[in-house]
Structures are given as structure tokens and as C-alpha cells.
C-alpha positions as CSV (number, residue, x, y, z in Angstrom):
1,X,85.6,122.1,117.1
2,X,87.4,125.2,116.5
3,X,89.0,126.5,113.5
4,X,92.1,125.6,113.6
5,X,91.6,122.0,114.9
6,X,89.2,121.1,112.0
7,X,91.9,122.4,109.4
8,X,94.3,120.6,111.0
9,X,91.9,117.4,111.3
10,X,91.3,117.9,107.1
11,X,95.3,118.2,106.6
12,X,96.0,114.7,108.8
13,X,92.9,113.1,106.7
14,X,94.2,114.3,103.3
15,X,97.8,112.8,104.5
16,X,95.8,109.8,105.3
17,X,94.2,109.3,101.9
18,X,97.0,111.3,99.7
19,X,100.5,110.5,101.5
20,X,102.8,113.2,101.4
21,X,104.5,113.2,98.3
22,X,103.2,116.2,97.4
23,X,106.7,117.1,99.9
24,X,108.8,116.7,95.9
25,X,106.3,119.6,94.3
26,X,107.7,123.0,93.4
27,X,106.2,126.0,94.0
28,X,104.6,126.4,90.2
29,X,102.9,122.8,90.7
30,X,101.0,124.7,93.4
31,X,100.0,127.6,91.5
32,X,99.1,124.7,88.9
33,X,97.0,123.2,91.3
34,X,95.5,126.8,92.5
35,X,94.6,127.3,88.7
36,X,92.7,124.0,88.6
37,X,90.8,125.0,91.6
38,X,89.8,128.3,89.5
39,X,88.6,126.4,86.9
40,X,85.9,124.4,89.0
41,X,85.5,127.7,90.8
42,X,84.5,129.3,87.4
43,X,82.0,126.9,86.4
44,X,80.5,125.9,89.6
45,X,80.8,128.8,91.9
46,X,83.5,128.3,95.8
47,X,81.8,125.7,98.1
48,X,83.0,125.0,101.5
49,X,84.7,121.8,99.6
50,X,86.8,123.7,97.1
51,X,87.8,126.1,99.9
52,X,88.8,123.3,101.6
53,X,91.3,122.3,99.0
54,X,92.5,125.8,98.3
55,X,93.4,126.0,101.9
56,X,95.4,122.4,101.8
57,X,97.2,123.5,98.6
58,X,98.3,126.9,100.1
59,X,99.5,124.8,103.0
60,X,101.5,122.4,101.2
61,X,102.9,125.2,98.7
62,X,103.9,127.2,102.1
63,X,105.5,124.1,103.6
64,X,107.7,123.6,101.2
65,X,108.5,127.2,100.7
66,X,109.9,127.6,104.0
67,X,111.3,123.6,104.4
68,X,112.4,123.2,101.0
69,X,110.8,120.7,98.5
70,X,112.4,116.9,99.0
71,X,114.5,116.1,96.0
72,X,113.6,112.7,94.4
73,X,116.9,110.9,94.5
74,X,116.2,107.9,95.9
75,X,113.9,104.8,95.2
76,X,110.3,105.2,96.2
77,X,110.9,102.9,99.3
78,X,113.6,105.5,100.7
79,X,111.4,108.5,99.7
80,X,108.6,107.3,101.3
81,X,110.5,106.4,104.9
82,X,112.0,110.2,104.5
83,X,108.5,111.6,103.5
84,X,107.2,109.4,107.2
85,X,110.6,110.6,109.2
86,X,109.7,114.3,108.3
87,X,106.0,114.0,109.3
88,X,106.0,115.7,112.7
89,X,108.5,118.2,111.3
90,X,105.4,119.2,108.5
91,X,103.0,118.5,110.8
92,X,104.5,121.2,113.5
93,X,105.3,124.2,110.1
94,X,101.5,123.0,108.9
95,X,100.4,124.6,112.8
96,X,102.2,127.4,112.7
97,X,101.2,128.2,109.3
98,X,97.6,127.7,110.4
99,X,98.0,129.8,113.7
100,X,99.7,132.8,111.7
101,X,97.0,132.6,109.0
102,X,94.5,132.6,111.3
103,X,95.5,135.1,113.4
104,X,95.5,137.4,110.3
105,X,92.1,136.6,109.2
106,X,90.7,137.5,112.0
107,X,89.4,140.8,110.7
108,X,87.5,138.6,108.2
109,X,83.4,138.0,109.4
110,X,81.6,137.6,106.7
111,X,81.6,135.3,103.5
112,X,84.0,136.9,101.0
113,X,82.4,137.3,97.3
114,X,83.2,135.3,94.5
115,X,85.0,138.0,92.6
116,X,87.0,139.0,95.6
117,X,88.1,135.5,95.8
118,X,88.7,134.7,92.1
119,X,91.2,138.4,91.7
120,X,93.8,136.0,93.8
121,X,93.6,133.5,90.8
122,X,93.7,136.2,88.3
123,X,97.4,137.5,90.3
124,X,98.5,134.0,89.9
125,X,97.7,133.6,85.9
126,X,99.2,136.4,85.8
127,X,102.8,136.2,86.6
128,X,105.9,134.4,86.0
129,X,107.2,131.5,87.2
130,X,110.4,133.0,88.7
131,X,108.0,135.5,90.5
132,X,106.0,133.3,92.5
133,X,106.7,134.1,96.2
134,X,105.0,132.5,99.3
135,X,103.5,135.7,100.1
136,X,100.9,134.7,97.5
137,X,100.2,131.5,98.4
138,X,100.3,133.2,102.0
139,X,97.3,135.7,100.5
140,X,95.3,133.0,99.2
141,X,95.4,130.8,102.6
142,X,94.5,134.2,104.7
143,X,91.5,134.5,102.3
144,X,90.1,131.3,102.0
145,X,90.5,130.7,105.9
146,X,88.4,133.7,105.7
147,X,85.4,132.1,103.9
148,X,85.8,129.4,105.8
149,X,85.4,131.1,109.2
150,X,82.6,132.5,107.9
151,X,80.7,129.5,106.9
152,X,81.5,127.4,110.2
């Protein structure tokens, strides 16, 4: 399986098990969940499984960066019929997003080192909220997909 199919494969599995109301997050509940990732990174070192989860976060933050995040409104039944009506439209920006990123890892061949990995964390913790652009979370996908790459 290439690349690109197995992170798409991991995105329709954690849709599977999560849903998709990760769709109502803002951009700072991503960097929130990057930071998290740092923290388990810190203490036990980047796996193939925290990669993994860096990748999906960076794809969810860049989804609804360029579609917009869904406002909660509604009652969960409507939310949850809008959040299913959308799915092909997230599903088609997810493999683009993938394509692009992939296309500018491609200088990437070897396995990144922790610290190079880890300085994208340190940008995050390091800015404001109202400065948080997707050309970070864009950054930290690029990277990751990297590692990744390198370990498949």
C-alpha cells in the first residue's frame, strides 16, 4: 500500500471510531491537541503511532482552515446529519491535502531527529493565538509525513 492510501485508510478508520465532530474545533484546539502530542513525545520519544496522530490532527486543523469550522447551532441530531452530509466534501480537501503534503515531502528520505521534530512544537508554544496560521499546521503535516515515509 502506498503512502498516501494508508494515510487516507488511518483518516476513514479514525472517522470510524471518532466521528467527525472534531469539524466544530477551532484552530487553537489543534495546536492544543499538537501540544498534547509534545508532551507524550517528551517523555517517550516519536513512534510511528504518535506520528500517526500528529498527521491526523494537522489534517483536521487544515480542513477546517480552508472549509471553515461547523458552528454548533443546532441539536446534536442535526449536527451529526450535517457532519455525515459533508463527509465526501472532507473526505475530497483531506486528499488533496495529503497529495500536496506529500508531494512536498518528497525531498524527505530519511527518519527526521527528535529535536528537528520537537522545534515545530516549540513554534507552536510559542505564539499567539491570533497568529496561528495553517502554514504551521501545513509545516508540521509535511514533517511528520516525512518520518513517516521514512519508516514504511
Amino acid at each position: 500500500m502506498d503512502i498516501q492510501s494508508y494515510i487516507l485508510q488511518q483518516f476513514e478508520q479514525n472517522i470510524e471510531r471518532e466521528g467527525a465532530f472534531w469539524r466544530i474545533a477551532r484552530l487553537d484546539t489543534f495546536v492544543d491537541l499538537l501540544m498534547l502530542q509534545a508532551g507524550k513525545a517528551s517523555k517517550k520519544g516519536i513512534d510511528d503511532r504518535l506520528a500517526m496522530e500528529v498527521v491526523l490532527i494537522a489534517i483536521k486543523a487544515l480542513v477546517n482552515g480552508k472549509l471553515g469550522a461547523k458552528d454548533y447551532t443546532t441539536e446534536y441530531k442535526q449536527l451529526n446529519k450535517e457532519l455525515f452530509e459533508e463527509l465526501e466534501v472532507v473526505r475530497a480537501e483531506v486528499k488533496h491535502i495529503v497529495a500536496d503534503a506529500l508531494s512536498k515531502s518528497g525531498a524527505s528520505t530519511g527518519a527526521l531527529p527528535l529535536s528537528d521534530d520537537l522545534n515545530y512544537f516549540k513554534v507552536l508554544n510559542n505564539l499567539e493565538i491570533e497568529n496561528y496560521s495553517l502554514d504551521i499546521f501545513e509545516n508540521i503535516l509535511v514533517t511528520f509525513l516525512g518520518y513517516i515515509k521514512s519508516k514504511k
